[in-house]
Structure formats: C-alpha cells, structure tokens
C-alpha positions as a printed NumPy array, in Angstrom:
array([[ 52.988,  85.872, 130.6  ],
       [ 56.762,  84.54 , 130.518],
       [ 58.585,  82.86 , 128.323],
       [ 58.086,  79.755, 130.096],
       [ 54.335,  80.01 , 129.934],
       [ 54.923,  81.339, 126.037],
       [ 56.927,  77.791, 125.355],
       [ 54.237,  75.549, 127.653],
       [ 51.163,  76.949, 125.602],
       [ 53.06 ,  76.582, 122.293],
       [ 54.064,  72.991, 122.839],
       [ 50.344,  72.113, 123.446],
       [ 49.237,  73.895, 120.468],
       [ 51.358,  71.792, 117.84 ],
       [ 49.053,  68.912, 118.323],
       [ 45.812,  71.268, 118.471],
       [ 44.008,  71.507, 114.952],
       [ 42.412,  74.751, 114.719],
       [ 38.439,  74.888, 115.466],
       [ 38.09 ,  78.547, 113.756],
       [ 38.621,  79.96 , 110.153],
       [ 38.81 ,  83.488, 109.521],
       [ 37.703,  84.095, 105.912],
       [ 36.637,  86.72 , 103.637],
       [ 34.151,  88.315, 106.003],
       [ 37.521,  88.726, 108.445],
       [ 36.342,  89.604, 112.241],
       [ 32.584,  89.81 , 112.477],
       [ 30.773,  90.219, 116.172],
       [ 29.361,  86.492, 115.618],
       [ 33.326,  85.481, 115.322],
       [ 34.294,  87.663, 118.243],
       [ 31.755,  85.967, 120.336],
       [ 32.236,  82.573, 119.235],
       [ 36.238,  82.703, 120.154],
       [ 34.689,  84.234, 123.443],
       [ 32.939,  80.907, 124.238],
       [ 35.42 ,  78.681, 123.071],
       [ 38.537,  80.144, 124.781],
       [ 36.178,  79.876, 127.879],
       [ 35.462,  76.632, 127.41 ],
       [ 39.066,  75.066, 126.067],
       [ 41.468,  78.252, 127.244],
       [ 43.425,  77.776, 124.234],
       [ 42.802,  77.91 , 120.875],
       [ 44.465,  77.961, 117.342],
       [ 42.634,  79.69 , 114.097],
       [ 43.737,  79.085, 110.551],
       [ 43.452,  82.248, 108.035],
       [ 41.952,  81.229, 104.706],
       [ 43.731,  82.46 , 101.328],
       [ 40.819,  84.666, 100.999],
       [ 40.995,  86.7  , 103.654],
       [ 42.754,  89.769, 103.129],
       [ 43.656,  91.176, 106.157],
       [ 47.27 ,  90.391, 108.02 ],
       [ 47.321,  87.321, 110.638],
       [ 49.372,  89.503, 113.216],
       [ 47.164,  92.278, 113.014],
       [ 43.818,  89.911, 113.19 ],
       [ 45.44 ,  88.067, 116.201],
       [ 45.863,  91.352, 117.892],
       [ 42.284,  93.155, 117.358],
       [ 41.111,  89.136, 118.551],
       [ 43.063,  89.219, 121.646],
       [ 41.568,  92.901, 122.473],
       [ 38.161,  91.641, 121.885],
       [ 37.833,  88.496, 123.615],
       [ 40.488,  90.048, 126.272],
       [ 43.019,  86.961, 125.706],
       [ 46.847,  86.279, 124.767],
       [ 48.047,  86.109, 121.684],
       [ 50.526,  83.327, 122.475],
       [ 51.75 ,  82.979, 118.59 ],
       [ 51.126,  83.74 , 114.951],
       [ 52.989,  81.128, 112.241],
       [ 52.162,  81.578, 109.048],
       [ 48.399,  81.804, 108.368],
       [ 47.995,  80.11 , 112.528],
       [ 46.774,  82.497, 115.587],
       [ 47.333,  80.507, 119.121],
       [ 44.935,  82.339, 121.607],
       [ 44.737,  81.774, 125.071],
       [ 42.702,  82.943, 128.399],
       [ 42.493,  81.283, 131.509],
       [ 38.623,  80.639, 131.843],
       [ 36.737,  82.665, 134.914],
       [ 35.028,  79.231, 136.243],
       [ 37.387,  76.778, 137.917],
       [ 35.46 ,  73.611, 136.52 ],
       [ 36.927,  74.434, 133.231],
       [ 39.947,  74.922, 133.972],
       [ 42.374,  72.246, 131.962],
       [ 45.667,  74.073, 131.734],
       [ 48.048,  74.597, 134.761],
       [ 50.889,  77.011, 133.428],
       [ 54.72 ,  76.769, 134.883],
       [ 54.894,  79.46 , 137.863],
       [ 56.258,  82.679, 137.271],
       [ 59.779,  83.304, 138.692],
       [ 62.972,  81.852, 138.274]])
C-alpha cells in the first residue's frame, strides 16, 4: 500500500465510528471471525480499545491484521483502522488512488 492509499483510507476513516470493541477478553476466535466478515463486507473498519483491556493497540492491530489477512492502515490512541479489499466485486465500495507517481 502507498502513502497515497495510507492518506485516502485515513481520510475516510475520520468520519467512520468504530463497529468493534476490544475489551477485557482481548482477541478471541469469535472476534477474529467477526472482523473477518465485516472487513468483507465494508473493507474498512475502525475498532476502539476499552480501558480494560490490557494489551497494547499496536500490537492488537498487528496480530488482527495477521488473522483476518488485512492492513493495518493506522493506530491513534486507543483506534485500529483495518482494511482489505473484499474477494467479491459486488462489495466492493472503495476505489484506492493508483499506485505510481
């Protein structure tokens, strides 16, 4: 992904609210799967980290991105930005800037 892309998805994820928390329990296979379905279904997402959860909002975004094979586009604060192109055209909603100069 370039920069550009980096700075398209980014603009279009200030005015997303996030439709995940990760919590105490952290990264369960039920939260793995669910991010699965939604980044297939919107292609980009944003999670808030609660207070309660323990574990660092870098590292989570990572081990997320490995498991549901997306981009981490950014982490602010206690915000993950995810996104993966979805496999099936009809859901296609995002067009990113072309690679290249």
């Amino acid at each position: 992904m370039t920069t550009k892309q980096r700075a398209y998805l980014k603009s279009i994820a200030m005015t997303t609210e996030p439709i995940f928390q990760c919590g105490k329990a952290s990264i369960t296979p039920e939260f793995v799967t669910a991010v699965s379905q939604a980044l297939e279904k919107r292609e980009l997402i944003k999670i808030s980290v609660l207070q309660n959860c323990a574990d660092d909002p870098k590292e989570l975004a990572v081990i997320l991105s490995e498991r549901t094979r997306s981009q981490v586009v950014q982490v602010i604060g206690k915000k993950i930005v995810l996104y993966k192109e979805a496999k099936d055209e009809k859901n296609r909603k995002i067009v990113l800037p072309k690679a290249g100069k």
